[in-house]
N, C-alpha and C positions, 0 to 999 in steps of 0.2 A: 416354656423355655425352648428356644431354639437350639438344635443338637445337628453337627454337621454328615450327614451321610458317610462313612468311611468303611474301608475293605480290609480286611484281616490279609495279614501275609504270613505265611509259613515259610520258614529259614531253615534248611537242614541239608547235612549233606549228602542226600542219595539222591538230591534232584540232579538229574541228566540234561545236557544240551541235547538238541533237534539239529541234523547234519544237513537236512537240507528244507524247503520251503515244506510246511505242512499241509500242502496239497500234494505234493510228490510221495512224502513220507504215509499221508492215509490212502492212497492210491497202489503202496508197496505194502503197506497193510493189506491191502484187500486179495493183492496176489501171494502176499508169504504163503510157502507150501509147508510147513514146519512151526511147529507150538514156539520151541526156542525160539526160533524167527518173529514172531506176531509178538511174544512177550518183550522181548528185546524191543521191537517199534513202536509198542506198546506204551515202554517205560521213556521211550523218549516224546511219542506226541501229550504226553500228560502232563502234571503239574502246571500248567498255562495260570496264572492268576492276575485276576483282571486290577487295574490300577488308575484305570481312566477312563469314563463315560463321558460326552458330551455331545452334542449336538450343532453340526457346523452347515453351510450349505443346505439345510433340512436336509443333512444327512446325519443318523444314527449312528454312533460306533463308539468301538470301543477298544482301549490298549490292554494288550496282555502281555505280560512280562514270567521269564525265567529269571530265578537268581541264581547262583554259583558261589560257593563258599565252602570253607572249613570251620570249625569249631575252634575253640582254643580257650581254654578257659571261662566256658560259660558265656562267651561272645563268637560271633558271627563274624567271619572276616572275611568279607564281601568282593570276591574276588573277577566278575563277570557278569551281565545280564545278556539276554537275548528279548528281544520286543516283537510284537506281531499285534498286526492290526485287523478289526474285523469291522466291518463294514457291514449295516443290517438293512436298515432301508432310506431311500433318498434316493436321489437324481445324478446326484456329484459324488465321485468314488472319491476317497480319502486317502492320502500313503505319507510314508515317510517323505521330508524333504531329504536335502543332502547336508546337513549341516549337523554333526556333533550332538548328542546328549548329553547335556551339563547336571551332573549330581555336586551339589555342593553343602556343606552343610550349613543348617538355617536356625533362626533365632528362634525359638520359643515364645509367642507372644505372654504376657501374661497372662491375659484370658483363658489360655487356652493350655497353663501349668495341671501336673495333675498331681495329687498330695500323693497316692498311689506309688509314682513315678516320677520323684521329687529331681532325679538327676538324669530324668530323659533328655536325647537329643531330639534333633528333629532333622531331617535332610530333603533337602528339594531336588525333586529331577525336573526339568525342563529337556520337553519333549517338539522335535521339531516336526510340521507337518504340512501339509499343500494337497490344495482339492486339484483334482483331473490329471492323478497320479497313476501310470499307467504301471508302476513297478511295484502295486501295494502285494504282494505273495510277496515280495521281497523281508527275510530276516532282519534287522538290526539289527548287530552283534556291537557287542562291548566285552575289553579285557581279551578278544583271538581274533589272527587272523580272516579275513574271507578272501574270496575270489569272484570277480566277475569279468567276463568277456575275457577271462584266461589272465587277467591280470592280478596280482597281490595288491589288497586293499588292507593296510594297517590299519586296525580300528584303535582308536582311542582309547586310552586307560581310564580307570572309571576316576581316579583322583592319582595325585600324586604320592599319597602314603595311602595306606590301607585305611578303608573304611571298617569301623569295629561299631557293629550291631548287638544291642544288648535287649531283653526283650522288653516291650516296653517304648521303645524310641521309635520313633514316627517317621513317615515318608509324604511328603507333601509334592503329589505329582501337578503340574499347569503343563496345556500344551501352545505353542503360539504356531502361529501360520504363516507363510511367505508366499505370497503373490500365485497364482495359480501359471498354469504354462502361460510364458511372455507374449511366445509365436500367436497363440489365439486371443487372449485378452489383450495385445498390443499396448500395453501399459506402459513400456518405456520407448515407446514410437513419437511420444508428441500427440496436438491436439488433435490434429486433421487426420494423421492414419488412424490415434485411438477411436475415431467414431467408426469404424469399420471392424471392432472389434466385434468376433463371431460370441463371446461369452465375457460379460461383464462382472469380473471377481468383486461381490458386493462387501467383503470385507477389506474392501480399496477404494472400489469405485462405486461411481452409481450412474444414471442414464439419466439426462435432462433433455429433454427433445431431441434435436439431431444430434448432441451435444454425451460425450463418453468423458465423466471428469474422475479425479482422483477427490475423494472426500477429507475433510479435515480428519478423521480420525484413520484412515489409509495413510492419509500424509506420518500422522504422528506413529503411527506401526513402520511406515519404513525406516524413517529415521532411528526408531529402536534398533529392528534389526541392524542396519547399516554401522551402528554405536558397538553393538553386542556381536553379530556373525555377517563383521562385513565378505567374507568368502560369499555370500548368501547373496546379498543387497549391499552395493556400495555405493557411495557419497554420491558417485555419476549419475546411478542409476538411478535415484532419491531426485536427482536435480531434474530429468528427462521425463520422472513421471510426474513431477509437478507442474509440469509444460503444459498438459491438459487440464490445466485450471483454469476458467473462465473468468475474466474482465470482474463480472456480478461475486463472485467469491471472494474476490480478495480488497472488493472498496468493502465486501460488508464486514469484513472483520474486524472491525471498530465499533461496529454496532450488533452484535449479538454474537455471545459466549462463545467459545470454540468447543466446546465441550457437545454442541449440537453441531449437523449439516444443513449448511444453506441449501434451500431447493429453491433458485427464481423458478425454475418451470414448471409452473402447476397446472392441473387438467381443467380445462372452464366448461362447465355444462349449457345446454344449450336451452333457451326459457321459451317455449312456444308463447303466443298470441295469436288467440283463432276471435 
């Protein structure tokens, strides 16, 4: 029987927000001159509980999340998270994009009902994210305030009414990805600048000889995003990276599934005769 991998989360209210990035925070650790003091930073670099592993870029990593709540009758009333990303090994550093975390709540498949937990919920966060993310020590915060470059950043409420978590009801985190930096991958430059791109974002694109194109299944990720977080990816931007499609891509799409990428340009080896 197949059984899905899944992470416990603990809900309670003496979990603490983290005031500033947890490298600053373990580095003010390391100078606290005072027990109060070290306990205190103590209570706030802790409770981190991890919510998402996956593998992107052949890079390793993983989301870790704060939650924020009161009790109230036997339910959770989920007033805040804080996200942090850890990055373990690979090539391509990982970070937040800039677009909103959506928790909404989710259907229950039947499959996946539990007689235990006959009137569980279930809630989805979608988690936004982008390789060659130079801000990845950066917090997410949801439900307060931040500040960057001295400016107030309103973050987002986590729903429009209160989330009420009962024990038992499930969180179904997916993360999706948005285009990596534009400036390097040249992804909405068109054909002729895209082949001069310094790094070719293979969850978009791919490299066919001289040739830097957008992939059918790149294509169909922008258009989501563009659909879902046009702040992100919009209609233009969608239209500009499809520019770098090549002549050979689009006569074949009558003749094999879009669900695969065309590659005309394959490697030919070379057959000696001596």
């Amino acid at each position: 029987m197949h059984e899905n991998i899944k992470f416990t989360i603990r809900l309670n209210e003496g979990i603490k927000p983290i005031s500033s990035p947890l490298q600053i925070r373990n580095r003010a650790l390391e100078q606290a001159s005072t027990l109060q003091e070290k306990k205190k930073i103590k209570n706030e670099i802790s409770d981190w509980q991890p919510i998402l592993s996956d593998l992107k870029y052949d890079t390793d990593h993983t989301v870790y999340a704060k939650f924020f709540g009161k009790m109230n009758n036997g339910e959770f009333v989920w007033e805040g998270t804080q996200l942090y990303i850890q990055n373990y090994q690979g090539p391509v550093t990982i970070g937040f994009n800039s677009a909103s975390v959506r928790i909404v709540e989710d259907r229950v498949p039947d499959d996946e009902k539990d007689i235990r937990n006959a009137g569980r919920k279930q809630f989805l966060m979608l988690v936004g994210l982008q390789g060659l993310t130079d801000d990845v020590n950066r917090l997410f915060k949801m439900g307060e305030d931040q500040f960057r470059n001295g400016k107030k950043i309103t973050s987002p409420k986590l729903s429009e009414k209160p989330i009420r978590i009962k024990e038992g009801d499930t969180l179904r985190v997916e993360s999706w990805f948005s285009p990596a930096d534009p400036e390097i991958t040249r992804i909405y430059k068109g054909r002729e600048a895209v082949k001069d791109a310094m790094f070719v974002d293979e969850l978009f694109m791919e490299r066919m000889g001289e040739d830097v194109v957008l992939t059918w299944k790149g294509l169909r990720e922008l258009e989501w995003i563009s659909r879902n977080y046009p702040e992100v990816v919009s209609v233009a931007k969608v239209g500009k990276a499809a520019r770098s499609r090549t002549r050979a891509q689009e006569d074949f799409i009558h003749t094999r599934d879009q669900e695969g990428d065309f590659r005309p340009c394959r490697k030919v080896y070379s057959i000696f005769y001596v």
